[in-house]
N, C-alpha and C positions, 0 to 999 in steps of 0.2 A: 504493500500500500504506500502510494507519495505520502512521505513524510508531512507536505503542508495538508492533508485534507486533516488530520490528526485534531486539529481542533473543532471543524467539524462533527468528527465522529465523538468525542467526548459531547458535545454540544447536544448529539442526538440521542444519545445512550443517556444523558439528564433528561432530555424531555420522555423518553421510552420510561424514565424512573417516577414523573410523574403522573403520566397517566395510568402506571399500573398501581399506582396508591391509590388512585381516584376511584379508579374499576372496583381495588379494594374496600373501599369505603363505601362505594353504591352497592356492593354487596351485603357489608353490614346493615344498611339502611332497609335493605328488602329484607331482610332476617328479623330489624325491630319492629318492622309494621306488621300491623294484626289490623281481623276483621275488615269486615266489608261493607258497606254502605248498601243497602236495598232498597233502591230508589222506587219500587214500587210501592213502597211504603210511609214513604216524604210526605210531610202536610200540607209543604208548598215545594212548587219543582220547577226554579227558575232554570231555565232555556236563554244559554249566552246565543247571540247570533252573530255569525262574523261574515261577510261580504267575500274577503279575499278581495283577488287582482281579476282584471280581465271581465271576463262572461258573470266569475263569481257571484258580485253582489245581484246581477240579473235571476240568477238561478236561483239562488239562497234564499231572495227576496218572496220570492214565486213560492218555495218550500214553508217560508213564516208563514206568510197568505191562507198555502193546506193546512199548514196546524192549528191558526186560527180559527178555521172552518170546521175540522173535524172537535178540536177540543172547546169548543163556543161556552158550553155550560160549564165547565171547570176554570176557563177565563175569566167566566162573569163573576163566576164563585169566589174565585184569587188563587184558587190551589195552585193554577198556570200560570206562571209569568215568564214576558221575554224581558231580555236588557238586547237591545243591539248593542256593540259594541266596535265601532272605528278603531281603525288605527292598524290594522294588521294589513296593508296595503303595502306593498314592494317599495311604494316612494317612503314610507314612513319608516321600514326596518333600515330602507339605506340612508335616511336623514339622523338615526339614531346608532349604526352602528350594529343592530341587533338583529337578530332572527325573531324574537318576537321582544320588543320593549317593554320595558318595566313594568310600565302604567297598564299596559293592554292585557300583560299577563296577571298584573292583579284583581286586574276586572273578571275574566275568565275562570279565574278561584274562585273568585263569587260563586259561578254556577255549577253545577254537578253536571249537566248535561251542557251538552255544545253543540249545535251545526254550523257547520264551518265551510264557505264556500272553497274553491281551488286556489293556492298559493304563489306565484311565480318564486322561482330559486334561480337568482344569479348565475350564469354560467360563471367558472374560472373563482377567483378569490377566495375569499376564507369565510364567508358569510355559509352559513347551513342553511339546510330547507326549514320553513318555520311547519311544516309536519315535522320530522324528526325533532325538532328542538321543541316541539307540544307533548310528543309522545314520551319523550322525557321528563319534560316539568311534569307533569299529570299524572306520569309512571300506567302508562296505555300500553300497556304490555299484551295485549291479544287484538290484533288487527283480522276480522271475521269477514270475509265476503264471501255470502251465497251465489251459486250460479245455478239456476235451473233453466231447461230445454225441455218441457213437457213430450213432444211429439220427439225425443231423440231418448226419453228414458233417463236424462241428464238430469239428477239432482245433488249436486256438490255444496259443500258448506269447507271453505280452508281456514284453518287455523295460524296464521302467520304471527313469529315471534315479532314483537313490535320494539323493542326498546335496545336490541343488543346488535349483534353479525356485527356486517363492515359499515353501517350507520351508523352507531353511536358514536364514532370517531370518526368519521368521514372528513371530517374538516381539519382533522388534526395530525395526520402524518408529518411526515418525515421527508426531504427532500436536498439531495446536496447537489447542487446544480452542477449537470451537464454532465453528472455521472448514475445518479439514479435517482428515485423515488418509493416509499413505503406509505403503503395504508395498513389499516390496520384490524380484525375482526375479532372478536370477544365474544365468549360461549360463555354463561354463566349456571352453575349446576341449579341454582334458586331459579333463576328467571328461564332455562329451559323445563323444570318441571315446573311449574305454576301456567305456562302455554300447553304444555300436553296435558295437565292437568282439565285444564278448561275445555280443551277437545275433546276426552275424555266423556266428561258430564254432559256435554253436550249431546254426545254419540249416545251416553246411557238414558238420559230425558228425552231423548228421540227414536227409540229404537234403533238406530244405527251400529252397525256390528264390524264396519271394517272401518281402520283407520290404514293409511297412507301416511309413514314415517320419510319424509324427501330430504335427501342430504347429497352431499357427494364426500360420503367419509373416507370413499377409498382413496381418495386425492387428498381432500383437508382432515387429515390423520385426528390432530387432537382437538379444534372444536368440533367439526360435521360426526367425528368419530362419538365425541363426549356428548353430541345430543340426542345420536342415535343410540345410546347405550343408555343414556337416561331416561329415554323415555320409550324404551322397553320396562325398562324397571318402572315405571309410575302404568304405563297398559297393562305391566299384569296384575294390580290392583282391581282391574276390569276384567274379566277373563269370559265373561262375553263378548268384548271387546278382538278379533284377529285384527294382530298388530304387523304389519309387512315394512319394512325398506323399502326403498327405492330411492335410485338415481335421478337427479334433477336430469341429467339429458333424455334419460329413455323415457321420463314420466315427460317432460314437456313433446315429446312424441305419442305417447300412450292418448293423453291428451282431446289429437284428433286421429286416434283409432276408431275407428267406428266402429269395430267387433272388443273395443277393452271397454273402451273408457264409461258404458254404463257402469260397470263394477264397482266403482270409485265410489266412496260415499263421503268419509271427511278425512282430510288433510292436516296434516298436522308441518310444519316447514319452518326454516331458519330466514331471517332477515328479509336478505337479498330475491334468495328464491320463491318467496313466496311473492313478493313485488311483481316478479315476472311473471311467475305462470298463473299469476290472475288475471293479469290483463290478458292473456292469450286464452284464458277461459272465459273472461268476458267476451273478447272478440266472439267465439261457440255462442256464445249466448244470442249476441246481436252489435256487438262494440262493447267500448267502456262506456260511450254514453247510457247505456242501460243499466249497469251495474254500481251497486249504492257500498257503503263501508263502514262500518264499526270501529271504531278504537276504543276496546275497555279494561277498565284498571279497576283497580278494588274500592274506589273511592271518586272516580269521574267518568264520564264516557263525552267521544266525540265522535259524531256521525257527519262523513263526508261523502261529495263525489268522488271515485277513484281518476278522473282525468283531470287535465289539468287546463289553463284557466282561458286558453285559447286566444290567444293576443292578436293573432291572424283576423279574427271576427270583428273584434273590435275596429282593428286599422279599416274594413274594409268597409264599416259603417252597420253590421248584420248581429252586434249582441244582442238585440231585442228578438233574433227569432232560435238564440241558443236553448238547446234541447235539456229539458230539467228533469228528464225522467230519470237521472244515475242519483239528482240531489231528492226527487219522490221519494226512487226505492232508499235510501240511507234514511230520510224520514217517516218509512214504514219500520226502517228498525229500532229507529227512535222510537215509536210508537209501544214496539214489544217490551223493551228495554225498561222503558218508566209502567208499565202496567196496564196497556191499554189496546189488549190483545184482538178487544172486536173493533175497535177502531181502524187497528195494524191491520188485519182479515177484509175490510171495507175499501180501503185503501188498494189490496194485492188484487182485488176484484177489480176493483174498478181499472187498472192498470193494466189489468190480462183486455180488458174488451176494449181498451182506446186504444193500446197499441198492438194488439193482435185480431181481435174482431171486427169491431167497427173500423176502428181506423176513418172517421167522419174529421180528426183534425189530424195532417202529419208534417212533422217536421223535418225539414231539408236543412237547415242551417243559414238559408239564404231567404230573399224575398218573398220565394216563390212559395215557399211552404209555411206552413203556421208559426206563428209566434209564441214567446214564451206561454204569456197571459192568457193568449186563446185555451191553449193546451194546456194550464193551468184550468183554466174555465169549465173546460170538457171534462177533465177528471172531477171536478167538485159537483158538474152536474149529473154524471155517474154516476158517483157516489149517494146524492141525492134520489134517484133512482130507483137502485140497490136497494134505499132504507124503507123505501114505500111498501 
């Protein structure tokens, strides 16, 4: 090694020394929390609302709009309340410095629940995604996104770890210029059982009898290796439960087998891989604009759209006819979430027949097709309907 990079590499081997105390310490912190908050059970259940960038605050808005609709009599009563909440806008984290600012994230404590429109994340620099940097403040450690294909047999529910892999440092590698660069991924044995755990229960309160352990340990030896080992150990706790391996490449193939992939019932996945083969199970589905997302923790949940915030729509003058059915469904699981499972039921009904039956509004993205509002409009008149 050139003698001058030597200050360098001490350089990095200090900061490699601090973030594993850090890791260590977020460890401890998950070992002292206890219990869990059961929001169906809350006397009041404030609902933060955040806009985001782009299409966000279009779609998000339209999303308040159903909840106000469906939950009318619990608003009037007070048990419902929203706060919106500004400030989580691209120009505001880059005027502050922050992935999500002080003030925005105190307000956000405020509520247990959260719908949260789509993000933009900086390319290049050392700024994080303010998902990642929520899913850590909040400690949203089970990112859940269902995907059903009725006519294909396709009902999937994935379990993605939320808080650890190569996100939780993502913004904090290592780099000696013009000779290499390190990121960096983190398996934690607390934060990998307490996600299988919850797939698990999941599987068990649904009937569901296989789960889908996705890793690639035969390559990333000691975390993919230590999540797949851990959470054999928490499935056999289940033993109704058949628990399988699988490789992230041959399962993002298995995927769109058309003789496997009914098989498949929940997922259980590390960081990264589950980011990916959602959205490609969304795509099966109909895209990611259809597919809605959960982030939940023992003490808050955030339900978002899984796409992102589509800046292209806005430049081209066409947010007002951005498609909000990915931010419906995450506010159908909002709905299950805090307790209000014939609502959530009213909601999945009405949804199946405006974008697969009927289809009387649809949206193109552009002019020519329906509008947020409209198609807001048609699902509320649906639903009204339905109740007759």
């Amino acid at each position: 090694m050139d003698e001058k990079l030597t200050p360098a590499v001490d350089a990095a081997v200090e900061h490699f020394r601090e973030l594993l105390i850090d890791q260590l310490d977020r460890c401890d912190r998950m070992a002292a929390d206890s219990g869990k908050t059961d929001f169906s059970k809350l006397d009041e259940i404030k609902i933060g609302i955040c806009g985001g960038d782009g299409i966000g605050p279009i779609i998000t808005n339209e999303a308040m709009r159903l909840l106000e609709f469906l939950l009318a009599d619990d608003v009037a009563s007070g048990k419902i309340k929203f706060k919106v909440i500004d400030g989580l806008t691209i120009e505001n984290r880059l005027a502050c410095g922050k992935a999500i600012p002080d003030d925005v994230l105190a307000e956000i404590k405020e509520c247990p629940v959260l719908l949260k429109g789509p993000t933009t994340t900086p390319k290049g620099g050392t700024m994080e995604s303010a998902n990642v940097a929520l899913r850590r403040a909040l400690d949203l450690y089970a990112n859940v996104r269902p995907v059903e294909v009725p006519d294909q047999n396709i009902d999937w529910i994935f379990y993605r770890e939320n808080t650890e892999g190569e996100y939780v440092l993502g913004s904090k590698g290592i780099e000696i210029p013009e000779k290499l660069a390190f990121d960096f991924k983190v398996t934690t044995d607390l934060g990998t059982k307490r996600i299988v755990r919850a797939a698990c229960e999941y599987a068990r309160q649904n009937g569901k009898t296989n789960l889908a352990i996705v890793t690639k340990a035969n390559i990333m030896k000691k975390t993919d290796g230590k999540f797949s080992l851990l959470a054999h150990e928490v499935a056999d706790e289940y033993p109704e439960i058949t628990a399988e391996d699988w490789y992230i490449d041959i399962m993002t193939a298995n995927l769109v087998n058309e003789a496997r992939r009914s098989e498949f019932q929940v997922f259980v996945l590390p960081n990264l891989y589950g980011d990916i083969i959602t959205d490609e199970a969304a795509q099966i589905q109909g895209g990611v604009g259809t597919a809605g997302s959960a982030n939940i923790g023992d003490h808050y949940a955030m339900f978002e759209a899984i796409h992102g915030s589509a800046p292209r729509m806005i430049e081209r003058g066409d947010g007002a006819y951005a498609n909000p059915a990915s931010m419906f469904k995450a506010t159908e699981m909002l709905l299950r979430h805090i307790g209000y499972q014939d609502k959530a039921d009213l909601l999945s009904k009405a949804m199946s027949i405006c974008l697969e039956t009927e289809k009387k509004y649809v949206i193109t993205g552009r002019s020519d097709g329906a509008s947020c509002e409209e198609f807001g409009n048609y699902i509320m008149e649906t639903v009204k309907s339905l109740e007759k």
